[in-house]
C-alpha positions, -999 to 999 in steps of 0.1 A, spaced: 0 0 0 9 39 -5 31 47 29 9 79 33 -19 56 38 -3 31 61 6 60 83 -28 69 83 -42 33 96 -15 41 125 -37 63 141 0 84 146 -15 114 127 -45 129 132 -46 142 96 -31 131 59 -13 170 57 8 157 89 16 120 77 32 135 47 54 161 65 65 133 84 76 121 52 85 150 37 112 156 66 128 125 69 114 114 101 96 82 81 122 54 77 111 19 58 136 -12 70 159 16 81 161 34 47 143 70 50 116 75 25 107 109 14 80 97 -13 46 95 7 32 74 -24 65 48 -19 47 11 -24 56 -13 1 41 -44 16 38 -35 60 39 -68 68 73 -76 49 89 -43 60 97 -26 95 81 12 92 94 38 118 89 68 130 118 81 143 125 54 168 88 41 171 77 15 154 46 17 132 15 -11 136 -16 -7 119 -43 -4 146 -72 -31 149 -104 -25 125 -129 -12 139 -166 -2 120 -191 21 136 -225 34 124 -230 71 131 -266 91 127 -256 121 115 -271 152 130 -278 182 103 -255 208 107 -224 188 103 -195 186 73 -181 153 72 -145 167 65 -123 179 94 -124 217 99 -115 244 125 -141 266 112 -173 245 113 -187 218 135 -176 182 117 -187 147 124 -150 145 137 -159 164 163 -182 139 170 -161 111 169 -141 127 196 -164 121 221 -161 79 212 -143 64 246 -121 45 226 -83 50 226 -63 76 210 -45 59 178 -79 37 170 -98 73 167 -73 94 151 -72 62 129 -114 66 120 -130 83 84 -160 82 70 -168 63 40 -182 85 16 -199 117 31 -233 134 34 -234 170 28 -238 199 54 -278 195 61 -282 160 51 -289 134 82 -288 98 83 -265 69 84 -228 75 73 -202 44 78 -172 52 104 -146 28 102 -104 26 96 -110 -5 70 -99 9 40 -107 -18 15 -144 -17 27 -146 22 20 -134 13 -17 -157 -14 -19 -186 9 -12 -176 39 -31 -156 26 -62 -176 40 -96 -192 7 -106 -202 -10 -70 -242 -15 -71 -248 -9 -35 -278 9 -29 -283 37 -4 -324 48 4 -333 82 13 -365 97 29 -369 132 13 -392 160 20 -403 183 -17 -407 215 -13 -437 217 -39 -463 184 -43 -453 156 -66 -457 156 -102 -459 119 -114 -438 130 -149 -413 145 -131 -410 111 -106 -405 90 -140 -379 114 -155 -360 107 -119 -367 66 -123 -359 66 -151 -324 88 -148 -322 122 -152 -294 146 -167 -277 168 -135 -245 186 -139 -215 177 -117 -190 202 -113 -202 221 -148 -200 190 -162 -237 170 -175 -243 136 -161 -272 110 -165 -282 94 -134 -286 59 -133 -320 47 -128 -336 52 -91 -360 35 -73 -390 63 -58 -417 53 -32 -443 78 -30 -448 84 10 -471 119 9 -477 148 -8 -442 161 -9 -427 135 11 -408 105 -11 -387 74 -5 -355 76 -31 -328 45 -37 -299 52 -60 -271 31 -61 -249 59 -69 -236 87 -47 -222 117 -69 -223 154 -45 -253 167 -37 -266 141 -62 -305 138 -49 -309 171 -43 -297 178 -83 -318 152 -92 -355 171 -79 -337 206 -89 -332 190 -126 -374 186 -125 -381 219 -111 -383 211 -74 -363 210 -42 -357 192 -12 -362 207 18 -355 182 44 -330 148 36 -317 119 55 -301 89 43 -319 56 61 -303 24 48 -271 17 29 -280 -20 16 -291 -41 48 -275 -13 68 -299 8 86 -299 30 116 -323 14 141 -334 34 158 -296 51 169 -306 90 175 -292 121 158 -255 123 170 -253 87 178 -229 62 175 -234 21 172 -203 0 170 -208 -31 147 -185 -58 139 -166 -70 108 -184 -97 99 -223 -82 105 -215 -50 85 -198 -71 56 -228 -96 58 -256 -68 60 -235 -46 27 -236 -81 8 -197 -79 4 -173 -107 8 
């Protein structure tokens, strides 16, 4: 793996910016050799990493389901109130959650059920471009459902993404109440459902992600944290 990333699964560095000064000053040293590259390839359970005189384990895996409140970016900031904010206030030990990300993200307002974990290869699982795992949504409209603007949506809809036009791929819609909807994509482009109701000449007014998969939030409240283990989140994501 990249040694930028193993240094991450230490839980040595709170964030990627300081892994790779690490590197950058000469302070990283693989089987005694100092590497400056933070993309050098190497195998960590063949090779001896250090830093400085401490030696560098991966910490265990460790998957937890978090309800995200509204009001919360899922990046790490000074400026606004983050979900790693949040994770903070886990009573687990230091280098297992500086070690923690989320697998993909929900935007600012959005709430709902966002994967915490350190297990890399199940964060690319979930959000390489051609997985098929689906992720429901309850959604609130601000104006009443139009049934030819629903089938435009089912049926995939152009959006643009970063000024650049994309066609959804088809999404399954449950029709709840006036204005209120049950959407599954099994895509997850930014800001992608909101887009989707713009691109028909609505808006969502309220959104909050319920279940990715067999993964659902039961019943954990707003700000909320459930530890789950390997084997029941790989099971309930249909992942091997």
């Amino acid at each position: 793996i990249p040694l930028k990333q193993f240094l991450m699964r230490t839980g040595r560095f709170e964030k990627l910016y300081d892994a790779i000064c690490a590197v950058r000053n000469q302070k990283i040293t693989v089987n005694d050799k100092v590497i400056t590259n933070p993309n050098y390839f190497f195998n960590p359970r063949r090779s001896l990493a250090k830093f400085g005189d401490e030696r560098l384990m991966p910490v265990k895996k460790a998957y937890f389901i978090l309800n995200k409140p509204a009001g919360y970016i899922c990046q790490k900031s000074i400026k606004e109130r983050s979900i790693y904010d949040l994770i903070k206030g886990l009573k687990i030990e230091d280098k297992l959650r500086a070690s923690l990300f989320a697998v993909g993200r929900l935007d600012k307002e959005t709430e709902g059920l966002l994967i915490i974990t350190n297990d890399g290869k199940l964060s690319s699982s979930i959000t390489k471009p051609d997985s098929k795992i689906e992720k429901e949504y309850y959604a609130v409209l601000s104006e009443a459902i139009k049934h030819e603007g629903i089938k435009k949506i089912k049926d995939g809809i152009e959006i643009f993404i970063s000024g650049i036009k994309y066609k959804t791929k088809p999404a399954k819609i449950k029709i709840i109440g006036e204005k209120n909807i049950a959407i599954s994509v099994s895509e997850g482009k930014k800001r992608q459902i909101r887009k989707m109701f713009e691109a028909i000449g609505n808006s969502v007014v309220y959104l909050r992600r319920e279940s990715i998969e067999n993964l659902k939030l039961d019943g954990i409240k707003a700000g909320e944290f459930k530890e789950i283990s390997k084997e029941e989140i790989y099971k309930k994501l249909n992942l091997s």
